[in-house]
ROKOLLO-526422 format. One line per field, with one value per residue: residue in three letters; x, y, z of N, C-alpha, C, O in turn. Coordinates in pm, whole numbers. Each point is the difference from the previous one (the first is absolute). Example, Ala and Ser with C-alpha at 12.3 -4.5 7.8 and 13.67 -1.06 7.14 Angstrom:
! residues 2
rest	c(ALA | SER)
n_px	c(1319 | -139)
n_py	c(-569 | 107)
n_pz	c(780 | -138)
ca_px	c(-89 | 82)
ca_py	c(119 | 119)
ca_pz	c(0 | 6)
c_px	c(90 | -77)
c_py	c(120 | 109)
c_pz	c(0 | 73)
o_px	c(104 | 51)
o_py	c(-2 | 111)
o_pz	c(66 | 17)
//
This chain:
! residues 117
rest	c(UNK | UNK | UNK | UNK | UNK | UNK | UNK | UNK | UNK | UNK | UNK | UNK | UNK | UNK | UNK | UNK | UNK | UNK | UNK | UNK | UNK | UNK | UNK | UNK | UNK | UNK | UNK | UNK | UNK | UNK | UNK | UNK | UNK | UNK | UNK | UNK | UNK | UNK | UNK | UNK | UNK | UNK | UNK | UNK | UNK | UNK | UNK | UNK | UNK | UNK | UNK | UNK | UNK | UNK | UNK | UNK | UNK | UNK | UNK | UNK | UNK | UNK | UNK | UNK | UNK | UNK | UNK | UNK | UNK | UNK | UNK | UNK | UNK | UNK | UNK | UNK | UNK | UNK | UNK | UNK | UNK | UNK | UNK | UNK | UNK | UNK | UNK | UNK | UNK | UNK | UNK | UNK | UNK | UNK | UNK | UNK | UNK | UNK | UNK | UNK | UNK | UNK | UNK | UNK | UNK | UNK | UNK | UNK | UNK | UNK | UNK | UNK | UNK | UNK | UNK | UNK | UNK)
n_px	c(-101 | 16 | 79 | -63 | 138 | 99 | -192 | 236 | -195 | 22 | -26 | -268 | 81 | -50 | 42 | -102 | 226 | 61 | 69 | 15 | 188 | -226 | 94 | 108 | -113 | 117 | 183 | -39 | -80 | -208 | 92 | -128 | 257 | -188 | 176 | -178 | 214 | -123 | -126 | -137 | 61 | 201 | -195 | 227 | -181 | 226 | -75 | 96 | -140 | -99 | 240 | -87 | 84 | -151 | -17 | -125 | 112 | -176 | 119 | -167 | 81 | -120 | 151 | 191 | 137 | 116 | 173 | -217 | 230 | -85 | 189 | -182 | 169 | -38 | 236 | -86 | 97 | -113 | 39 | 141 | -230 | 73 | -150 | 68 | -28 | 177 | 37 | -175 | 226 | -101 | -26 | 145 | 18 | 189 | 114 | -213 | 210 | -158 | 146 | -112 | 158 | 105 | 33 | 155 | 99 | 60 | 19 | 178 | -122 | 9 | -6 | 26 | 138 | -158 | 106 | -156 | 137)
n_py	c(-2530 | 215 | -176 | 224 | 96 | -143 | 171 | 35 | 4 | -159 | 226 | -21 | -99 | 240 | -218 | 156 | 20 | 202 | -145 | 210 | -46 | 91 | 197 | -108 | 74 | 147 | -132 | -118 | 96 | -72 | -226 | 82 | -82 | 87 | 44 | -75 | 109 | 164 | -49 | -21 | 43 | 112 | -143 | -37 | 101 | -101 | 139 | -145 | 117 | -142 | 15 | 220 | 23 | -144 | 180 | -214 | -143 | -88 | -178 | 121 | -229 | 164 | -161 | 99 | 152 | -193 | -63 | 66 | -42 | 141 | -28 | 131 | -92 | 219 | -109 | -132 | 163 | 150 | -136 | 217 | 20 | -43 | 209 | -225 | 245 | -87 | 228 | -99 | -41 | -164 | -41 | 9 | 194 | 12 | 168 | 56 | -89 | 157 | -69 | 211 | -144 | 177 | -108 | 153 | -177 | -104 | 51 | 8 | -172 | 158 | -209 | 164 | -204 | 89 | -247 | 160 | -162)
n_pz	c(-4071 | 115 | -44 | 90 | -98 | 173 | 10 | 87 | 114 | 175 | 80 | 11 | 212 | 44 | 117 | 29 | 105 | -196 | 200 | 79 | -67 | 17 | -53 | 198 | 172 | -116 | 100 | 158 | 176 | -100 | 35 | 209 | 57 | 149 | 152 | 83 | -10 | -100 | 130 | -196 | 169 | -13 | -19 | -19 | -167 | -62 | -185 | -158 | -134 | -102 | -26 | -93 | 217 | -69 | 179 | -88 | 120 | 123 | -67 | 171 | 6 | 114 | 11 | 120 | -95 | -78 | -57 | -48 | -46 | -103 | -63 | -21 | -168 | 111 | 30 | 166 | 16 | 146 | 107 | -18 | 45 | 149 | 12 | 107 | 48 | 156 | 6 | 117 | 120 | -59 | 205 | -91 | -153 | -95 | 80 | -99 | -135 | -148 | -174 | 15 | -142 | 64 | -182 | 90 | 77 | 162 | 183 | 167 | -61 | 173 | 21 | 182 | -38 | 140 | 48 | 23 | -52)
ca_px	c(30 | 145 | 38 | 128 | 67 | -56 | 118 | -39 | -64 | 69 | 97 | 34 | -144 | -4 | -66 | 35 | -67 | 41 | 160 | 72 | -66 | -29 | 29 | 129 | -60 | -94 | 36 | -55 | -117 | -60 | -52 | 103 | -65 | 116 | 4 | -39 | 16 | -66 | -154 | 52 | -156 | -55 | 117 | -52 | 90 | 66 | 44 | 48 | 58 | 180 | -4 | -93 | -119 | -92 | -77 | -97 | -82 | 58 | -113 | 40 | -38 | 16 | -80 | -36 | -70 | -98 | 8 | 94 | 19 | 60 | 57 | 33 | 76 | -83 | 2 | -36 | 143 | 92 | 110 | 121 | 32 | -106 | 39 | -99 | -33 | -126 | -64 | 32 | 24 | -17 | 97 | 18 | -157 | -21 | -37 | 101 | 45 | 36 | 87 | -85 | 92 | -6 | 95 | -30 | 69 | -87 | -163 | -1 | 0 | 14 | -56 | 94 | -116 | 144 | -80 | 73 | -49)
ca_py	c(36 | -33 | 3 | 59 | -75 | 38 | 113 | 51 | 146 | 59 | 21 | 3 | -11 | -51 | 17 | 58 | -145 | -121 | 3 | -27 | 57 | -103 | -44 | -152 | -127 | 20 | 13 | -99 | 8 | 135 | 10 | -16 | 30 | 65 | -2 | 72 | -10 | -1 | 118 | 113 | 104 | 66 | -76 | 87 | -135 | 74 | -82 | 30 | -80 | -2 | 37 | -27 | -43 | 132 | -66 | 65 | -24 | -61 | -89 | -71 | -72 | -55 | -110 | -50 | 76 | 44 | 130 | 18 | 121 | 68 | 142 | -9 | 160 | 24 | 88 | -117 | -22 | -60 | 126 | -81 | -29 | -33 | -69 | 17 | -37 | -121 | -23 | -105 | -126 | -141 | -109 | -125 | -53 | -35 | 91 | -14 | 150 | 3 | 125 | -86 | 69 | 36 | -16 | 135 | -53 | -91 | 52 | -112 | 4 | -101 | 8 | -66 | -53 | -24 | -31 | -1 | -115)
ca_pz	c(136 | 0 | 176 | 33 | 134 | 134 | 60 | 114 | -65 | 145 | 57 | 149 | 36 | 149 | 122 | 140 | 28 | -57 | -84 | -162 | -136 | -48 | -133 | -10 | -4 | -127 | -88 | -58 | -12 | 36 | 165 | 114 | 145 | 108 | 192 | 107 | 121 | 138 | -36 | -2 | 58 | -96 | -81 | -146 | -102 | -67 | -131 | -124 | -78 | -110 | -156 | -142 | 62 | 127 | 83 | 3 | 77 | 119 | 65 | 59 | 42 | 127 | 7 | 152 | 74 | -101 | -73 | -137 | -7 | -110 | -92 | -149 | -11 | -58 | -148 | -137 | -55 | 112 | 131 | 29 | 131 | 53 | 175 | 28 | 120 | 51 | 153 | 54 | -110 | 84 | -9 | -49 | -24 | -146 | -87 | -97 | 10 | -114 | -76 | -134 | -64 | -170 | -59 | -101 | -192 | -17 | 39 | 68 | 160 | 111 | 153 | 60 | 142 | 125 | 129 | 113 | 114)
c_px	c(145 | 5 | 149 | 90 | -94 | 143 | -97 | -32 | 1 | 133 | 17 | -118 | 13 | -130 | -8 | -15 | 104 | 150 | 40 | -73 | -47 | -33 | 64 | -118 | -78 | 107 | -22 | -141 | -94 | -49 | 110 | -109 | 78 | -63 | -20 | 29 | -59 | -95 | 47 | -101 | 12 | 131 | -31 | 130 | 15 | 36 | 96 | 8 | 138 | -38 | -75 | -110 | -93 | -104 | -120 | -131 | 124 | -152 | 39 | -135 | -33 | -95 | -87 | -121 | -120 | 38 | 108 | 38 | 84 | -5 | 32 | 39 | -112 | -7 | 8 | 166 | 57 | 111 | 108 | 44 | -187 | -15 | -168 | -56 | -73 | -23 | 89 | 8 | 34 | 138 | -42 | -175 | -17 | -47 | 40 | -29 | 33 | 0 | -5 | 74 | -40 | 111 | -31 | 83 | -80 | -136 | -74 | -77 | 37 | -48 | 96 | -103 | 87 | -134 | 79 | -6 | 57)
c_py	c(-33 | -19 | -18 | -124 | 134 | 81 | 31 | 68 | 117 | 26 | 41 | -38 | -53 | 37 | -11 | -126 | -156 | 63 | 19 | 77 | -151 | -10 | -46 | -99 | 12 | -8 | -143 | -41 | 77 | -19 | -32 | -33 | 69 | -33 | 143 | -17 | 28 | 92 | 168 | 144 | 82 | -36 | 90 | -102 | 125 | -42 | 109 | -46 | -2 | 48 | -27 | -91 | 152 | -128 | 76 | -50 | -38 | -26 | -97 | -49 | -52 | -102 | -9 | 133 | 33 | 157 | 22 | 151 | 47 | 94 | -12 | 122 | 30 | 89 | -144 | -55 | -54 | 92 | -108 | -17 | -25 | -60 | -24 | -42 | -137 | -10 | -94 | -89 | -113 | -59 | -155 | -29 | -22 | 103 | 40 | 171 | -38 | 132 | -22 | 141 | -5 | -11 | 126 | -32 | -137 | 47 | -159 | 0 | -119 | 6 | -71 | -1 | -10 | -33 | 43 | -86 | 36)
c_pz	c(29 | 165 | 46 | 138 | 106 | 49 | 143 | -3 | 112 | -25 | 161 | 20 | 155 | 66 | 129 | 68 | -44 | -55 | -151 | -144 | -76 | -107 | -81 | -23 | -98 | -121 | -136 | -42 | 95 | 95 | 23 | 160 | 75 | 73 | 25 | 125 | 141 | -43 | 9 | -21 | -110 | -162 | -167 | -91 | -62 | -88 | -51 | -86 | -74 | -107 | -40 | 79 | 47 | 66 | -5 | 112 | 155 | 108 | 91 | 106 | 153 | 3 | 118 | -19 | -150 | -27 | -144 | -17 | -155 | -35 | -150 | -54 | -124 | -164 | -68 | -6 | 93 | 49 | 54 | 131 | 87 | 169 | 52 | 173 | 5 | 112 | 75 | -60 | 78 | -28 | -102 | -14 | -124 | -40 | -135 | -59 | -127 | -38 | -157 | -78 | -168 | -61 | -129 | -117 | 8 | -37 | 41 | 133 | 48 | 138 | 69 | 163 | 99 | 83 | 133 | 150 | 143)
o_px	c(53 | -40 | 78 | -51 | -67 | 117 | -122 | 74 | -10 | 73 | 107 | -93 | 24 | -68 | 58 | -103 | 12 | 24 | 7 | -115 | 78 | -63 | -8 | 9 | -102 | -36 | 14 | -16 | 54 | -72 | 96 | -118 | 121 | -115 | 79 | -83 | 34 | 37 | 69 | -64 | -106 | 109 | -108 | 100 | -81 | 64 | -3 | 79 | 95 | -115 | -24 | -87 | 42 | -27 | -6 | -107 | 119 | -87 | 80 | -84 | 47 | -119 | -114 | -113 | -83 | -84 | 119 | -89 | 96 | -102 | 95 | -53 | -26 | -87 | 47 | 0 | 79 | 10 | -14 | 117 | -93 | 52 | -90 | -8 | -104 | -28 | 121 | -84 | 83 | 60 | -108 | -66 | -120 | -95 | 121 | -84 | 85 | -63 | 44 | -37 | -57 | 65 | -82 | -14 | -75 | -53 | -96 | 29 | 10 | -17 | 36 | -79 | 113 | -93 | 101 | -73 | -25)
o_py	c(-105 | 88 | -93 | -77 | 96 | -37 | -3 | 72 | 118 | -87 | 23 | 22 | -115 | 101 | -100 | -66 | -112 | 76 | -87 | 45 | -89 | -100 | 19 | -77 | -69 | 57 | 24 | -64 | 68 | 89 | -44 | 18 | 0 | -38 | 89 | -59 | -64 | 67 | 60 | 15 | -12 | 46 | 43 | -65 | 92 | -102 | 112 | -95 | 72 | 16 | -121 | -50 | 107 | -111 | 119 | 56 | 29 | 68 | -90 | 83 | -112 | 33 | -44 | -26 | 90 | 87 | -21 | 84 | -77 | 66 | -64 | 102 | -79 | 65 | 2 | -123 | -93 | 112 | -119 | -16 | 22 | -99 | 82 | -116 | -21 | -107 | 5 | -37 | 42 | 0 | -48 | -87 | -20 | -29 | -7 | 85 | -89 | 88 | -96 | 114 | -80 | 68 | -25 | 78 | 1 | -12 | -54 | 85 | -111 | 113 | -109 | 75 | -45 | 79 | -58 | 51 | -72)
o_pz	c(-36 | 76 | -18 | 81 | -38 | 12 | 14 | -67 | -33 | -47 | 58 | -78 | 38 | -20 | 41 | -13 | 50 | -94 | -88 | -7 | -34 | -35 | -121 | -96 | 7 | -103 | -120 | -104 | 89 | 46 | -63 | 27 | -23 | -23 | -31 | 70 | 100 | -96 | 82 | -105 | -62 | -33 | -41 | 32 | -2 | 24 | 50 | 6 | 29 | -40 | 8 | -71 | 44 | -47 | 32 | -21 | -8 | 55 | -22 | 36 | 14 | -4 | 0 | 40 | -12 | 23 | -21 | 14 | 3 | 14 | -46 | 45 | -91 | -59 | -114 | -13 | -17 | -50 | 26 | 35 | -78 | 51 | -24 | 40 | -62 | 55 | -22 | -83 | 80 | -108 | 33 | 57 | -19 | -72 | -21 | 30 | -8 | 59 | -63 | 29 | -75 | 80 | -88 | -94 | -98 | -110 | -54 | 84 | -51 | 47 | -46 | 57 | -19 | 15 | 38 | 85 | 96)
//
């Protein structure tokens, strides 16, 4: 078994709600946290991945309202970009929002976790 150093596997990843391209906060390792600044009525997460990454799932988490929501790309390989409606999204409730990537010269995965508080 060979284990690779850790590459950022986002090249964009925003949500409605939260300042910024947050796929800075994925360059060292595969969680992160963001601020949710104030509640947001029709919120959608938007991914890209980077080079020689594809994104093959996006999962996300409402604790308060018990609801789980995902999108998986359905040719098995994964897709270089990925968006997913979450409805209404809470201010500062610990929701979490993972992005589950394929590496196509590795043939690597990875899961990157963003709690949103």
């Amino acid at each position: 078994v060979k284990i690779l150093p850790y590459t950022n596997p986002l090249s964009k990843l925003t949500v409605t709600g939260v300042k910024g391209n947050l796929a800075s906060k994925f360059k060292k390792s595969g969680s992160a946290t963001a601020r949710v600044s104030k509640a947001q009525k029709n919120a959608t997460i938007q991914c890209k991945a980077a080079k020689n990454w594809k994104i093959t799932a996006i999962t996300y988490n409402d604790n308060i309202k018990k609801l789980y929501r995902n999108i998986n790309s359905q040719n098995g390989v994964g897709v270089a970009s990925l968006s997913l409606p979450i409805g209404s999204l809470s201010a500062k409730s610990g929701n979490y929002l993972n992005v589950s990537l394929y590496n196509t010269q590795t043939h690597g995965y990875v899961n990157c976790t963003l709690e949103l508080n």
